[in-house]
C-alpha positions in Angstrom: -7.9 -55.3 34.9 -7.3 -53.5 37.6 -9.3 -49.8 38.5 -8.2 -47.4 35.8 -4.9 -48.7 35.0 -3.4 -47.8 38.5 -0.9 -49.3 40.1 -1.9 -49.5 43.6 1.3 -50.3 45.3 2.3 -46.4 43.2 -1.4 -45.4 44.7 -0.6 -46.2 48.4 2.7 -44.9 48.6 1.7 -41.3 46.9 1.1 -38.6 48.8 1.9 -40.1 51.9 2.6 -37.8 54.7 5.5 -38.8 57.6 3.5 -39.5 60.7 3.6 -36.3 63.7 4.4 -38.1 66.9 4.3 -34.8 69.9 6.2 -35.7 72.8 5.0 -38.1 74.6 2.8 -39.6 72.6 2.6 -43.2 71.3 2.7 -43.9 68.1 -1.0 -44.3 66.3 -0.1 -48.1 64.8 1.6 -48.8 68.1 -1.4 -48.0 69.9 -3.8 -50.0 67.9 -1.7 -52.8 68.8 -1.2 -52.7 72.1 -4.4 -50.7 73.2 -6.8 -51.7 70.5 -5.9 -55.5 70.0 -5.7 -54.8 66.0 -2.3 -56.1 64.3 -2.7 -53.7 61.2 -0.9 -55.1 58.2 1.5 -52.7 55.9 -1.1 -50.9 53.8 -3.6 -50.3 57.3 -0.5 -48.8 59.3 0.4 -46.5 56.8 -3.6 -45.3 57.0 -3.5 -45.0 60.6 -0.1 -42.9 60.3 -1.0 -40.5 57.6 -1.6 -37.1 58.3 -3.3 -36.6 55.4 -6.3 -34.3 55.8 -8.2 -35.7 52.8 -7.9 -39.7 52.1 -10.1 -42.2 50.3 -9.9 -46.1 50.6 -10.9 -48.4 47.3 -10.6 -51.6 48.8 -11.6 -55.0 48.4 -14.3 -56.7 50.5 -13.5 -57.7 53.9 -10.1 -56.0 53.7 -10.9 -53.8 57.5 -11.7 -50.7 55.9 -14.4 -50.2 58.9 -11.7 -51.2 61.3 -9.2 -49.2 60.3 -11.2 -46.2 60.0 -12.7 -46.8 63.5 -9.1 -47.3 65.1 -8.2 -43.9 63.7 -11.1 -42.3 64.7 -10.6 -44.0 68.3 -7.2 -42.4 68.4 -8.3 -39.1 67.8 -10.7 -38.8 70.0 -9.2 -40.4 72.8 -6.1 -38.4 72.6 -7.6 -35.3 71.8 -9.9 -34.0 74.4 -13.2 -32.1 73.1 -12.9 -33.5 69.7 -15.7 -34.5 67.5 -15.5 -37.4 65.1 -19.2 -37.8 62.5 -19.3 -41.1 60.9 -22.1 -41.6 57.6 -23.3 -43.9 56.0 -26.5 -45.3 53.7 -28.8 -46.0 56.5 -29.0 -46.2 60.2 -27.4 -50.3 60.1 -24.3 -49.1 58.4 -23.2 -46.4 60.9 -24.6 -48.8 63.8 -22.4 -51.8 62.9 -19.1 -48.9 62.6 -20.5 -47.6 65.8 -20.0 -51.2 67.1 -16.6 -51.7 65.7 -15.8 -48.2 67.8 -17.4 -49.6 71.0 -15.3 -52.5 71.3 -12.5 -50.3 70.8 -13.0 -48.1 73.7 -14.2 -50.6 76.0 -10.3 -51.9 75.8 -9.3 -48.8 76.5 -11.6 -49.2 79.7 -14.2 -46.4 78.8 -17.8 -47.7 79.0 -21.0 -47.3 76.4 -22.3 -43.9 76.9 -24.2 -41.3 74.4 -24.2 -38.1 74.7 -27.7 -37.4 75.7 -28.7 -35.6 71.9 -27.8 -38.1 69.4 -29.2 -42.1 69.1 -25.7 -43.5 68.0 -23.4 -42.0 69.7 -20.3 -42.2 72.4 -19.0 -39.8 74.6 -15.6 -40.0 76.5 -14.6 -38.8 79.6 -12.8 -36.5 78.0 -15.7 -34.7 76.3 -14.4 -36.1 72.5 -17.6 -37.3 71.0 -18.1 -40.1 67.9 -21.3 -39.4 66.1 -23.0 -41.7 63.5 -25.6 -40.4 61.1 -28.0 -42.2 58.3 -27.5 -41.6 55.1 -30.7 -39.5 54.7 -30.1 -35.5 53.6 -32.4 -33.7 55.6 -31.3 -35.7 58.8 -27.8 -34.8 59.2 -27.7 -31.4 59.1 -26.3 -29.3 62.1 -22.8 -30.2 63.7 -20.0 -28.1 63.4 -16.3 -27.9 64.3 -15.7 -31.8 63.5 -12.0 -33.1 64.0 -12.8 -35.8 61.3 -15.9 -36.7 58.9 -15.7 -40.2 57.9 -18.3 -41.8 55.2 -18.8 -45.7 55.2 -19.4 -47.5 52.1 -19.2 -44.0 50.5 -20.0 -45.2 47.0 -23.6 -46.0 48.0 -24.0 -42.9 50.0 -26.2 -40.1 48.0 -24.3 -36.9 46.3 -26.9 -34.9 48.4 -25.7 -36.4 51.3 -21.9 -35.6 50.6 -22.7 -31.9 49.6 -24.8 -32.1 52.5 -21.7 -33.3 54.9 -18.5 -31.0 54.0 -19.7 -27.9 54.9 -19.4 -29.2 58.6 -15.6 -29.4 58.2 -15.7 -25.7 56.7 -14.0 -24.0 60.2 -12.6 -26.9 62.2 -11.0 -27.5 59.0 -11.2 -30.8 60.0 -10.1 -34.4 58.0 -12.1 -35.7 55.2 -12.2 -40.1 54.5 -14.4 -41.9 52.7 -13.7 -45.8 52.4 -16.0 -48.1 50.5 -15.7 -50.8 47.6 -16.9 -49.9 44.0 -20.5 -48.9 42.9 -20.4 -48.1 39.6 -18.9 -45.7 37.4 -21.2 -43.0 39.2 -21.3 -40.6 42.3 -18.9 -38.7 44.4 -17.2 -41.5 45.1 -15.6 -42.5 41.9 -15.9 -38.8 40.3 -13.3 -38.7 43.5 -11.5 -41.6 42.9 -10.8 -40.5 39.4 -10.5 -36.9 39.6 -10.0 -35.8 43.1 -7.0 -34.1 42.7 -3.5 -34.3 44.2 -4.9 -33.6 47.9 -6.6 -36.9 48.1 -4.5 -39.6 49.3 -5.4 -42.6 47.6 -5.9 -46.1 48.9 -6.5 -49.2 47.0 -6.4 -52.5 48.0 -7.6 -55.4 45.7 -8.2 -59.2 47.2 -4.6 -60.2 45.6 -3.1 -58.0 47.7 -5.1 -58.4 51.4 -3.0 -61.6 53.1 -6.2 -62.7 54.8 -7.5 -63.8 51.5 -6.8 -66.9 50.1 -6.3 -67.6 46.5 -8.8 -70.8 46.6 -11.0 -68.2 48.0 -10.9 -65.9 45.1 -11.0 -68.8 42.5 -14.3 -69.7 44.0 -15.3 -66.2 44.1 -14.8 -65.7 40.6 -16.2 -68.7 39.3 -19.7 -68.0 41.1 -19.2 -64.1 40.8 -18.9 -63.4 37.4 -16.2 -61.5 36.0 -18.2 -58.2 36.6 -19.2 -58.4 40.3 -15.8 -59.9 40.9 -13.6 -56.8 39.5 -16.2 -54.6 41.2 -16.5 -56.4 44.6 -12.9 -58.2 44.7 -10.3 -56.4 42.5 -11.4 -52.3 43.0 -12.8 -51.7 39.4 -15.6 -49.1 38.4 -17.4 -51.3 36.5 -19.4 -49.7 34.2 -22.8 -52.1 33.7 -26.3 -51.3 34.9 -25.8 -47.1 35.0 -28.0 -46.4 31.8 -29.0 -47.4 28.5 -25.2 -47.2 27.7 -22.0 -48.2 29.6 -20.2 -45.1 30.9 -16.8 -46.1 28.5 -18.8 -46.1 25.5 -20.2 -42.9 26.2 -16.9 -41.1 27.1 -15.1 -42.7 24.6 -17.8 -41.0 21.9 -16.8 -37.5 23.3 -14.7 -35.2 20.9 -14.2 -32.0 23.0 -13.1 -30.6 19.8 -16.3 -30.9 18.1 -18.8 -27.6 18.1 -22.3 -27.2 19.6 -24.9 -27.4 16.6 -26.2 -24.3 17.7 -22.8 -22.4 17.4 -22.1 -24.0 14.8 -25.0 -22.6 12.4 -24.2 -19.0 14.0 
């Protein structure tokens, strides 16, 4: 059972936006080849080429989500001067490790570690673009403006305060919206996007049958120690329901007759 019913091969392919290529310029996947030392696979190139300004990865463990996003936000920033990339996550680890995956990035591209003097985890570029990563904590985030992109890492364990809290930043830069992460749940921004996000989200899901760097033997192994439950959630993309209250999101949705009437307007 894969997530909802969805054909993922149908999921990647929609909405997909041609790549913009100005003059000059090298091609994004072409860059994170040559530049970045990451040989993207079909589904990561046609992430690092969208143009879509609202995207959201449901992938399978170990798949490169953080790499991928990390090479796009490298591209960004190093070919647009005075930019400003903010990377979230649940706590101060998460966006340290993505931080790290960035670092090694740039020091290819011969820029060394440097903050910018304001912010713990950060990198500045000779060119004045800025990558900023935050903890997942509300009241800590607050305060940036104008960002060129707003990435959130391991969304689905990332608070719905913290989300609220993060999109107003994009409000006049009108800046690009992705949020990667495997399952959590049938719960949180995260899935409510995954499921009803609209046509402006571009939709990425990858499950372990489909990443090459998985093994089959691996899976089988996976699944026999997993359980069925953990393994849909952590291996194959789907919302499993468990563990979110006394009763299991399907069985709850499944009770609902939007035709039925409130008992109070009812007795009116």
């Amino acid at each position: 059972m894969l997530a909802v019913g969805l054909n993922f091969n149908e999921v990647t392919c929609r909405v997909m936006e041609a790549p913009s290529k100005s003059k000059g310029q090298m091609d994004v996947v072409e860059f994170a080849r040559t530049r970045l030392g990451l040989d993207a696979d079909e589904r990561q190139c046609k992430v690092l080429r969208s143009t879509a300004k609202r995207g959201i990865l449901n992938c399978t463990r170990q798949w490169g989500k953080t790499t991928v996003a990390a090479a796009k936000a490298v591209h960004r920033v190093f070919t647009s001067p005075g930019s400003l990339v903010v990377v979230a996550s649940p706590g101060v680890r998460q966006s340290g490790e993505w931080m790290r995956t960035a670092q090694g990035m740039l020091a290819r591209l011969g820029i060394r570690k440097r903050g910018d003097g304001y912010n713990a985890i950060s990198l500045l570029l000779p060119n004045g673009s800025r990558i900023v990563g935050l903890p997942g904590v509300e009241g800590k985030i607050r305060g940036f403006a104008a960002l060129s992109m707003l990435v959130i890492d391991e969304a689905a364990r990332v608070s719905d305060d913290v989300y609220l809290a993060l999109r107003p930043m994009l409000a006049v830069s009108n800046g690009d919206l992705w949020m990667l992460s495997t399952p959590w749940g049938k719960q949180g921004f995260f899935y409510e996007t995954w499921e009803h996000g609209g046509r402006e989200w571009l939709r990425v899901g990858v499950p372990a049958t489909e990443c090459p760097r998985i093994s089959k033997e691996f899976l089988e192994e996976q699944r026999r120690v997993m359980g069925r439950d953990v393994f849909q959630q952590e291996h194959m993309c789907c919302f499993v329901g468990r563990g979110m209250g006394l009763f299991d999101r399907d069985l709850v949705e499944a009770a609902v007759d939007d035709e039925l009437m409130p008992l109070e307007l009812a007795a009116v």
